[in-house]
N, C-alpha and C positions, 0 to 999 in steps of 0.2 A: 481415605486417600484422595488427594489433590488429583483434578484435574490433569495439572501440567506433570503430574508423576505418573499417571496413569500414561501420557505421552513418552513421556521418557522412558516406562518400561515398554512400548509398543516401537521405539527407534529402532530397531531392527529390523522388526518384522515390518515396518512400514518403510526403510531404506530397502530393503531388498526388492521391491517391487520394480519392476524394471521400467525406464522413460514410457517405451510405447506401451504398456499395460495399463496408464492410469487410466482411469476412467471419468468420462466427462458427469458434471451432476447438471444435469436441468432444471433445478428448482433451484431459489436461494439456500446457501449451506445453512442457515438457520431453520428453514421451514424442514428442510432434512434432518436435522437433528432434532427438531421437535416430535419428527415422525418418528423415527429410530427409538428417542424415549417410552411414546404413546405403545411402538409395537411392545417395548420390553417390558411394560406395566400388565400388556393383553397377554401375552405371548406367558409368562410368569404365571399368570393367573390358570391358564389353560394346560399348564405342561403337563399334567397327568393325563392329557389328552393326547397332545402333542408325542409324549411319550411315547405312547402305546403304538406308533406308526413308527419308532427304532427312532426319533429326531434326537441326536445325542443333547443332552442334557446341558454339556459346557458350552452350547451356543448362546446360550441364555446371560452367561458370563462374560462370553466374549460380546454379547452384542453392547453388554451396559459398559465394560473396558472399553473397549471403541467407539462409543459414542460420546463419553468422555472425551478422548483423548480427541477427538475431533472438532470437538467444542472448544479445547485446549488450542488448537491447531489455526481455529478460524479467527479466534481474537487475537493470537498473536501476529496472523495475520494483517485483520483491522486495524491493530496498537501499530503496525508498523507501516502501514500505508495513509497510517494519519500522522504520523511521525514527518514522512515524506512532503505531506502535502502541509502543514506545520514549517518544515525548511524554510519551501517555496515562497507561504506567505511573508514569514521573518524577511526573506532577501528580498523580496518584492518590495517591501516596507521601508527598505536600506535606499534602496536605487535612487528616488528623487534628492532625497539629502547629496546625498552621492555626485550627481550631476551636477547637482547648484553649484556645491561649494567648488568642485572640478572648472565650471564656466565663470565661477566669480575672480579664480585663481588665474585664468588664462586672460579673461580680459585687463582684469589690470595688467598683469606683466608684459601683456601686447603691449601697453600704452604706456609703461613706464620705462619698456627696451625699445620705443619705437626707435630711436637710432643707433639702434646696434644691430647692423646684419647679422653675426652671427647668434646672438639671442634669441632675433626673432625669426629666425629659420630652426633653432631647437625649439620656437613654441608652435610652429609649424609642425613638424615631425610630431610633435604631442600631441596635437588636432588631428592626427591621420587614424588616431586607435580607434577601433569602433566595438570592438569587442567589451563582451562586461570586464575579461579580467585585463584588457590593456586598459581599460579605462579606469581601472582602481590603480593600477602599478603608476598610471598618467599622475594620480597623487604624491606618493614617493619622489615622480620627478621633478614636479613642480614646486614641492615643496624644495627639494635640494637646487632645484637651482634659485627661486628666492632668497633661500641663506647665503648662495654666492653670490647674490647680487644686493646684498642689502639694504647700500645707498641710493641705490636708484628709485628703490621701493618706497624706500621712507621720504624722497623726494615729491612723491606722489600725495604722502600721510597713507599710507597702502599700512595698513593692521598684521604689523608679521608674526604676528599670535596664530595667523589664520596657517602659517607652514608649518606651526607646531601641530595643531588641528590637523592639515593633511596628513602627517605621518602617521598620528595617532588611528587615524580613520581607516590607513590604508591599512595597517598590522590589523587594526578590527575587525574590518570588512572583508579584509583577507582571510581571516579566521573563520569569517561566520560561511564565507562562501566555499571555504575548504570543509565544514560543517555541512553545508547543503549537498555539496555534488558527491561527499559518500551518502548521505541521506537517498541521492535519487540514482547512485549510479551502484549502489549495493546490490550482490546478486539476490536475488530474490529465492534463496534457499527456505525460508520459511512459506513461500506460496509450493513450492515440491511438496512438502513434508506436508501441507497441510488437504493436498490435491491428492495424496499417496496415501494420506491418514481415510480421508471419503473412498477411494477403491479400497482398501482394507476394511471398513465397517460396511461399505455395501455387497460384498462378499455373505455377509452372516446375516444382512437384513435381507436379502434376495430369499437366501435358504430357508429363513425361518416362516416368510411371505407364503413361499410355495409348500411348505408343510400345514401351514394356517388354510392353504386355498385349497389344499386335497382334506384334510380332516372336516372340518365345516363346510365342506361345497354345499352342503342342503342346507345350508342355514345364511341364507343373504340377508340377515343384519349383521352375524358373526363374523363371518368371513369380509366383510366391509371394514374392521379391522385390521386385516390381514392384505390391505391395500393401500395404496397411495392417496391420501384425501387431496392434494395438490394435482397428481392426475387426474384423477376421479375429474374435480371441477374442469379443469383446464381440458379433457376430453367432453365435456358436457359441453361447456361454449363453443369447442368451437364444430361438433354437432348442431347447434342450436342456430349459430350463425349461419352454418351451410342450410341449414333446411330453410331458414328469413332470406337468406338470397336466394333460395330457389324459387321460394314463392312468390319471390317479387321479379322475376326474368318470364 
């Protein structure tokens, strides 16, 4: 069984968890899932142990379903926050063309309406946009009123290829930017599911933790399985660090 089906059959039991229930992970979800595996390889190996202290037996099943599905959970995460950041760059990449051709378009038609008030108070009005998306729609306008103005342009030797260009740019650009901001403005329902997937498998790694730390309490290399290596370290430094600055005040 897949990963991503192992998820889909835990959508229940992972929607049902309620907003303020979830639980926060302090380590990256990757180093978590590496431990969740490590415990189900230890945990498996010892359960006629474990057993024998009543630790019901389909924890073992659920810890390796949930830690799949978690796995499941965190990359679709990743895939979809690189997707995001993927948009950003594309539009960001758009913008200088963008501009150019927008300032190429306005200064000619300044200088080809320069005696026509009314012209040159609607390329006025088009220099007031500051926004990204009045600034793409600026193409559209510019473009339509070069085609109403034809002779003036071609008076210049002005390239009215470049209003075809406008419009083409703007339906583009407006595409790609209507692309982008669902890109970044999507609810982010798979960072829930995937935050709701870690309180649901840390649920059965907690359990199975505290059955490993009562059956092997006399055996501290055993039971050091039955722990957090990411704590463990992360508790050593920053012991290590207090007792270096203590020595040194």
């Amino acid at each position: 069984m897949s990963d991503q089906s192992d998820l889909e059959i835990l959508l229940d039991e992972i929607n049902a968890i309620a907003n303020e229930n979830i639980k926060h992970c302090d380590m990256p979800f990757e180093i978590y899932i590496y431990e969740a595996e490590r415990l189900h390889t230890r945990a498996t190996e010892d359960l006629s142990k474990l057993s024998a202290v009543n630790m019901p037996v389909g924890l073992i099943d659920k810890l390796h379903t949930r830690t799949k599905a978690l796995s499941r959970a965190q990359l679709n995460w990743v895939e979809l926050t690189g997707e995001k950041k993927q948009a950003m760059t594309n539009f960001k990449a758009e913008t200088p063309a963008l501009l150019k051709l927008r300032k190429h378009l306005i200064d000619n038609m300044q200088f080809a309406f320069r005696n026509d008030k009314d012209l040159l108070k609607k390329i006025r009005d088009i220099k007031k946009g500051n926004s990204l998306a009045s600034i793409i729609f600026d193409l559209a306008l510019l473009a339509r009123l070069g085609k109403s103005n034809v002779e003036a342009l071609q008076a210049i030797n002005f390239d009215l290829s470049l209003c075809d260009k406008a419009t083409e740019e703007y339906e583009r650009i407006s595409s790609l930017l209507a692309v982008k901001d669902s890109k970044m403005y999507i609810p982010d329902e798979m960072l829930l599911i995937r935050n709701k997937a870690f309180t649901l498998l840390k649920q059965v790694v907690d359990e199975i933790r505290r059955y490993g730390k009562f059956v092997f309490r006399d055996k501290p290399g055993i039971v050091k399985a039955y722990q957090s290596e990411h704590h463990c370290k992360r508790n050593a430094e920053y012991y290590n660090n207090k007792k270096n600055n203590s020595s040194q005040s």
